[in-house]
N, C-alpha and C positions, 0 to 999 in steps of 0.2 A: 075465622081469620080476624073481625074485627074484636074479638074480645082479646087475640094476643098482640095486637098493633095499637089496644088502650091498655094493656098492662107494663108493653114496651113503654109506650110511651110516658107512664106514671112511674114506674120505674127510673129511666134513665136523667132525668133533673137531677134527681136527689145522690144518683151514683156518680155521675159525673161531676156537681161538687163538694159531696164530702171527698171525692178522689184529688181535686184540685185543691183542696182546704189540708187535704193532710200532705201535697207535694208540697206545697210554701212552707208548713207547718215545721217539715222536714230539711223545708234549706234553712231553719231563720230568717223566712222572709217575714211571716205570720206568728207575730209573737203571741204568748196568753195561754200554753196552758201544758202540760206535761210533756207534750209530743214537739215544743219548741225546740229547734237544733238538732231532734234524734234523725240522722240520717235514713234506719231504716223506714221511720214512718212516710218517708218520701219515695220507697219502695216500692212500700207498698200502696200508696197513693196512686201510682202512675198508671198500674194496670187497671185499678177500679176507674182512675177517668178517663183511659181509652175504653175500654166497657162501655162504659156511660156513653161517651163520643160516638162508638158504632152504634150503641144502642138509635140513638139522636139520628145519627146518617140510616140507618136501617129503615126507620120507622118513617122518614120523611122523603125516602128516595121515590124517585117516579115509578108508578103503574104502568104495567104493559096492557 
């Protein structure tokens, strides 16, 4: 169990904000680079940084 609550863990940083970097990306909030303004990128942004978020709540919730 502890090798999948360091994988969660090494995991969910990097998913939750490339997932946040492409929802700005995708409003025009984050200007700079191809994915500026395309709505979809903020699509698909949204579900990788809830991903990410549970991963983060998963991985840190309390032990019974």
């Amino acid at each position: 169990m502890l090798a999948l609550r360091l994988l969660a863990t090494i995991l969910s940083g990097p998913l939750l904000l490339i997932g946040i970097i492409w929802v700005l990306q995708g409003l025009n909030i984050l200007p700079g680079s191809f994915m500026t303004g395309q709505i979809i990128w903020a699509l698909y942004g949204a579900p990788m940084a809830l991903a990410g978020a549970g991963l983060v709540w998963w991985v840190n919730r309390p032990r019974r």
